[in-house]
Structure formats: C-alpha cells, structure tokens
C-alpha positions in Angstrom: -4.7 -15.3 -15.1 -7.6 -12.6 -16.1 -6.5 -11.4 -19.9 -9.4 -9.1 -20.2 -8.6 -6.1 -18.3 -7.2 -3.2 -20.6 -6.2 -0.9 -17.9 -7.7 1.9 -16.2 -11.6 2.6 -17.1 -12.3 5.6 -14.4 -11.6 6.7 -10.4 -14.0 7.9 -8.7 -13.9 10.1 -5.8 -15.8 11.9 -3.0 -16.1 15.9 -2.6 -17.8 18.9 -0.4 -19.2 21.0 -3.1 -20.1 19.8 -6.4 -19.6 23.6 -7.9 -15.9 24.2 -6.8 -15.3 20.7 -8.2 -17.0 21.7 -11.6 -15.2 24.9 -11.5 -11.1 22.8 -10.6 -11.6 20.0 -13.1 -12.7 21.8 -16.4 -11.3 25.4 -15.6 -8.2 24.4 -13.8 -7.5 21.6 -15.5 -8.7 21.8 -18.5 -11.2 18.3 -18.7 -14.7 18.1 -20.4 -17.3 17.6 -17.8 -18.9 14.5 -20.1 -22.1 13.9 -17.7 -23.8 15.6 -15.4 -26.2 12.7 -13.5 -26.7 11.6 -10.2 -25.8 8.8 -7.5 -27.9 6.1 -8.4 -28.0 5.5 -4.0 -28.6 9.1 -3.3 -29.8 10.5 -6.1 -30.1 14.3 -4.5 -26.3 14.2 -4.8 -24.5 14.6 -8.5 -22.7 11.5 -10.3 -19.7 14.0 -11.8 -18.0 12.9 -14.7 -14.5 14.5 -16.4 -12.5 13.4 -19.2 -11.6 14.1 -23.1 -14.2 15.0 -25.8 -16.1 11.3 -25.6 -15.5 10.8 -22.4 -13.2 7.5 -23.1 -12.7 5.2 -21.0 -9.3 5.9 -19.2 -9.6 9.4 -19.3 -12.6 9.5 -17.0 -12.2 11.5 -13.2 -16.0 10.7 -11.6 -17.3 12.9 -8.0 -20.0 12.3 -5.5 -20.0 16.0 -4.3 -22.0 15.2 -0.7 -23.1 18.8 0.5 -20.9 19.9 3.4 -19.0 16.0 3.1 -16.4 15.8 6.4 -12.7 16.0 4.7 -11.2 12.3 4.4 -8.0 11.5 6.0 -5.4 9.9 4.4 -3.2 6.9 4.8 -2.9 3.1 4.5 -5.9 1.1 2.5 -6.9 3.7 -0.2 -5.9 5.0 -3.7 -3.9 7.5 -2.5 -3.1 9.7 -5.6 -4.4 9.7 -9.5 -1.9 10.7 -12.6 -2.6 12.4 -15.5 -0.7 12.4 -18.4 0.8 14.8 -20.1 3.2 15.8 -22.6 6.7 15.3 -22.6 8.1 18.5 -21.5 5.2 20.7 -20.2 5.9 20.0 -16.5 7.1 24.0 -16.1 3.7 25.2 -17.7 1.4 23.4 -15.6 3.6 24.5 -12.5 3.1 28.4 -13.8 -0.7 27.4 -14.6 -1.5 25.3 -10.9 0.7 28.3 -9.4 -1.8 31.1 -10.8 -5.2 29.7 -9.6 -3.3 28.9 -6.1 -3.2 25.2 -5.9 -2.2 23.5 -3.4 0.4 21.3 -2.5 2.3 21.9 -5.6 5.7 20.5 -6.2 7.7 18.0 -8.9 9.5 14.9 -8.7 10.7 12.1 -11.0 9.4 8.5 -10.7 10.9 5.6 -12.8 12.2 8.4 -15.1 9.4 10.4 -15.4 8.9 14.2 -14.7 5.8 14.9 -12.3 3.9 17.7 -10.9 2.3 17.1 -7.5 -0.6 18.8 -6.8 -3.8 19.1 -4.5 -7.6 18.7 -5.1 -9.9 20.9 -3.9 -10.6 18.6 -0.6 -7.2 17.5 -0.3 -7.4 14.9 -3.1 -3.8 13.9 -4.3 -3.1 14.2 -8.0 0.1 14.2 -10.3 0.8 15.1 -14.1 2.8 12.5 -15.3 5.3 14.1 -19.1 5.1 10.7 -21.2 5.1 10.5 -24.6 1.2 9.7 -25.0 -0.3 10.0 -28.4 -4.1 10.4 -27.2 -5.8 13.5 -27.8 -6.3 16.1 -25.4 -9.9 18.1 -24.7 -9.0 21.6 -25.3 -12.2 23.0 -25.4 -12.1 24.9 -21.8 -8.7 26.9 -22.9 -5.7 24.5 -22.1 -4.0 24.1 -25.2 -2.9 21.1 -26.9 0.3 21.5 -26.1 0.0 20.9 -22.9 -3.3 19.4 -22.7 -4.0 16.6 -20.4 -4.7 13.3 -22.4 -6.0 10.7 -19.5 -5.3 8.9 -17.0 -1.4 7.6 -16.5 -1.4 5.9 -13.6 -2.8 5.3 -9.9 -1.3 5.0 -6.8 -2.2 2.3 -3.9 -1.2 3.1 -0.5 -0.9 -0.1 1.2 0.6 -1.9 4.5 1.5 -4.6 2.9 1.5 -4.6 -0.7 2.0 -8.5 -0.9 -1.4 -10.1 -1.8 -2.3 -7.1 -3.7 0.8 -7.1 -6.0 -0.5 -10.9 -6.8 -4.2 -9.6 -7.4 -2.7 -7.5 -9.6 -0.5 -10.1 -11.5 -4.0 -12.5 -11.6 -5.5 -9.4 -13.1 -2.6 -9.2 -16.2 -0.5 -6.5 -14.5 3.3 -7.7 -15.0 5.3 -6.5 -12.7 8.3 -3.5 -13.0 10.7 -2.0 -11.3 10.6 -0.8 -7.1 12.1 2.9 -6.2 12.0 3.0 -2.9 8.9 1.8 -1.7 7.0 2.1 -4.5 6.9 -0.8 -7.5 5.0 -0.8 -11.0 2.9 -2.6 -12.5 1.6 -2.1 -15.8 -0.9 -4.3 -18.2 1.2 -5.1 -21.2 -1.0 -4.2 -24.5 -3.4 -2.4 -22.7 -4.6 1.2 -23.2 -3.0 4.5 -22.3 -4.4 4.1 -18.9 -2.2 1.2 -17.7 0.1 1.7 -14.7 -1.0 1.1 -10.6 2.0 1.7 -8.4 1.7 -0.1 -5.2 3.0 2.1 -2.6 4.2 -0.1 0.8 3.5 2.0 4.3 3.5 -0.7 6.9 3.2 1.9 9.7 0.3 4.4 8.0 -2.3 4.7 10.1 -5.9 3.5 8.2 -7.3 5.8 5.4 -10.6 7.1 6.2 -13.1 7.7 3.7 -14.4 11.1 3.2 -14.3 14.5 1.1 -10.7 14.2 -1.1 -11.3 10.3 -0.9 -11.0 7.5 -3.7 -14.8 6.0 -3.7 -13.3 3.4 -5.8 -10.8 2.2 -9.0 -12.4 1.3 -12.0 -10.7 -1.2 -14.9 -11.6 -1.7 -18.1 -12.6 -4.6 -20.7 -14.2 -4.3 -23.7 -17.6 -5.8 -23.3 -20.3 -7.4 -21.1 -18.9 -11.0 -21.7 -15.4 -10.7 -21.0 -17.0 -8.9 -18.1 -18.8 -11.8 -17.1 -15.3 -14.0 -17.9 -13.7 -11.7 -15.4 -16.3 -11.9 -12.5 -16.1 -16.0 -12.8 -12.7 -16.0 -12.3 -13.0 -13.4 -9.7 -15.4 -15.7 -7.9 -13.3 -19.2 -8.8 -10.3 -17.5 -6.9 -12.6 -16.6 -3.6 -13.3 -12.8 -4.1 -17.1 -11.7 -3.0 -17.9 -10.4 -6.4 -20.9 -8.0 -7.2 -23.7 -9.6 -9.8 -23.3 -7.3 -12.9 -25.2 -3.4 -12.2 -26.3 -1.1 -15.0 -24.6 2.2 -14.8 -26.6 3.2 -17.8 -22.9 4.6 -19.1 -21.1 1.5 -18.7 -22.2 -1.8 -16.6 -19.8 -2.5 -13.5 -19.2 -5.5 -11.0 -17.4 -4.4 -7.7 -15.3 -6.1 -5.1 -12.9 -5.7 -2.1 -9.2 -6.2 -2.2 -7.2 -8.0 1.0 -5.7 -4.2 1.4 -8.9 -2.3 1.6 -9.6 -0.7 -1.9 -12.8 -1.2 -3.7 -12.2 -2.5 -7.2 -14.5 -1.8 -9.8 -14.4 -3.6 -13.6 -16.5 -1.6 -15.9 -17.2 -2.3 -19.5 -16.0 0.2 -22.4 -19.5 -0.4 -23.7 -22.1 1.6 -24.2 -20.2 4.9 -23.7 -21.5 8.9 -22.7 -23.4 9.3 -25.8 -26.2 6.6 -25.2 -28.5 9.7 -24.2 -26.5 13.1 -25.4 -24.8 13.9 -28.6 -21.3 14.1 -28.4 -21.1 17.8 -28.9 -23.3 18.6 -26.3 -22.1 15.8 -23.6 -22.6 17.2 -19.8 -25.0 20.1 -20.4 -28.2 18.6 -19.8 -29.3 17.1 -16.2 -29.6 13.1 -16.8 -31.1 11.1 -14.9 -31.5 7.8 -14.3 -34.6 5.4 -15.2 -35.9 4.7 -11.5 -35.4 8.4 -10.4 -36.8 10.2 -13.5 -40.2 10.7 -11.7 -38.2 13.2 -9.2 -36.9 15.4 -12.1 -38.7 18.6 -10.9 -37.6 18.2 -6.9 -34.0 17.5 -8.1 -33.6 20.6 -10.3 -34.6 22.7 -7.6 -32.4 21.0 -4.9 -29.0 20.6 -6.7 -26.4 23.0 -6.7 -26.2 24.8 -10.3 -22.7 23.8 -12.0 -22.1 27.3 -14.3 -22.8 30.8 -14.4 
C-alpha cells in the first residue's frame, strides 16, 4: 500500500472563456488567482490557477479556458463535482452571496453529517461548499470575509459505474474506507492534509461523461517531494498501471495515469510551489511562461484574452 499521498494537490478543469472564469473564481468566490501561465500543449490557451494566498497545495482550482470550448456532458467516468470548505455555519451566507451574482443550480443538502451548498460553474461545472470545522486560512483579499472565507479543497466526487476497482485503487493509494449514504461511500487518507476526502459515487446506468467546457481535465494528489513521487510511480507500475515518466510543471512536477473507471489521475509534488518565479505578494499578476515557449511572448500577449479591467 502507497503511504505517500497526502490528499488532494489540485483539480483541474476545462472552460469556454478564460475571462468569465477569472471574473466567478476570485469575484464570486472569493479565491486568489495564484498564476496566470499557459498550457504547456497549447500554449495560446491559459493554464489558470486559484487557491489561498500561496497557492497551497489542496487549495488549488486549475482551468484550460479553450476559446469557444463545446460544453461537456456529464455522467459516468468523470469527477463529477469539487468541494470547498468552509466554515461551520456559513452555509446561509454563501446561499445569499451565490443568490446575488445569479448562480446557477443552487441548492443545499447534508452528506455524512455535513451542511452543503450546491452550486454551478460557469460551464456547468458542479461544485459544493462543504461547513467543516477546517482550521486553514482563508484568501480574503478579493472581499469575502474570513468568516466565511473558503479555505481549500474538502473533497471530490467520482461518478462511476462501478465503483469496485476504484474503491481498491483508492485503498492501495492510503484512502481507508468510511461510511455509504445511499450510493455514495467515503474515503478519506487518514493523517493527510485538509484536502483529504474522494466520495465514490456508483451510477451503473449513467450514460459516459464526455469531456468538454464544465469538465474535470484531471485529479491531482499530493506527496511531499520528488522521491516519494518516484516511490509512488514504482509501485503504480509494480501493480500494472501505465504510468507517465516524471514531467516538469515548473510549479510542481506530475506523473499521470488512467483509472479502470475512466478518470485521469495525476500525483504532483508539494515542491517547488507558485513562488519559484513571482513573489508571493504579487502571485498571478504577471503573464508566465514557460521555458520552451518564452520565445512566443510577444504573439501570446497579443492573442490571449485580458483577465481584468
């Protein structure tokens, strides 16, 4: 069994328009936009990145915003929603804040005992706001107050056919296993950080997810460092998964592979963080780029879509 793996590390996802996505995740919600870079595949397309004031991992929302991207459609095979927490009790202020800049999709629930607000993305993207008592702190630097402040990741949630040989991925990986309400069981990495919680969600008759605008690109978990990165990929490989060699994402380095239910896995090291190339006071201002794609500086500035006012 993998030991290494601390929880979440980041999600990323796919949108239409990289300004409206700007404009939900730090106005609406309140995040720091950390860095502002681009797809290392596609670099005329932004690399997005939200989270608290460093940009820690587990607190990190990423976006591909593809120009004019079709909308995804949701079902079996995908991450189907991200969490956020947030503090005990401020369910009925988000609700009046979502409510006043006209989200969609907005509605509450309790899961395993916890309060949660349901909301939409801008491209359909399903998100929650999880009240635990979580003692990280919140980004309030774009107005929402500390109070209610959104302080990373909770949980994610796998929508899956058969949630079998996933669930045992999962275990291998140092998730134990919790409790099921209705057809939805927890798992959650004992020890880990904040960030810690997948619920497997079991749809045998979904139809399959596919991929687009409001789309999970892939989950990303954490470990510390580049060797117990490299002590996760061997036993990845040792178990028969088709595992990445190690890429440099400049922020963090990553190894990727495919689960038996569909979803693309990611494990990225904490290491070396958002300030390698900005100080933290001034994360996500300035357009970074990339080593290999430095030389297009000039034509990118012109050809991406500004961010602010």
């Amino acid at each position: 069994m993998i030991k290494q793996i601390k929880g979440l590390h980041h999600v990323t996802s796919i949108a239409r328009d990289a300004r409206e996505n700007n404009a939900f995740f730090t106005n609406v919600l309140g995040l720091r936009r950390v860095k502002k870079t681009v797809n290392f595949d596609a670099p005329d397309v932004y690399h997005l990145y939200y989270g608290d004031e460093a940009g820690t991992p587990g607190t990190v929302m990423t976006y591909f915003p593809f120009p004019n991207a079709g909308r995804g459609t949701h079902g079996a095979g995908e991450v189907g929603r991200a969490s956020f927490s947030i503090p005990t009790g401020s369910s009925q202020a988000w609700l009046d804040r979502l409510a006043t800049f006209a989200v969609t999709g907005l509605s509450q629930d309790t899961r395993f005992g916890q309060k949660r607000v349901l909301f939409d993305g801008p491209d359909g993207d399903g998100f929650a706001l999880v009240e635990s008592d979580d003692e990280r702190s919140p980004w309030t630097g774009n107005g929402v107050s500390a109070e209610m402040g959104i302080r990373g990741f909770h949980s994610a949630d796998m929508r899956l056919r058969d949630g079998d040989v996933t669930g045992e991925l999962l275990q291998f990986m140092g998730y134990e296993k919790g409790d099921t309400q209705d057809n939805v069981t927890r798992f959650i990495v004992p020890g880990g950080n904040d960030a810690n919680v997948i619920d497997l969600e079991v749809t045998p008759d979904a139809p399959r997810a596919q991929q687009g605008a409001g789309s999970v690109h892939h989950i990303a978990f954490a470990v510390e460092n580049r060797a117990r990165q490299l002590e996760v990929r061997e036993a990845l490989i040792d178990t028969g998964y088709q595992v990445t060699p190690v890429i440099d994402r400049d922020y963090f380095y990553a190894i990727y592979f495919r689960t038996p239910g569909g979803v693309l896995f990611e494990v990225a090291t904490n290491e070396p963080g958002f300030d390698r190339d900005e100080d933290t006071a001034h994360l996500g201002e300035a357009l970074k780029l990339p080593s290999q794609h430095e030389h297009l500086r000039a034509r990118l500035e012109g050809l991406l879509q500004p961010l602010d006012d």
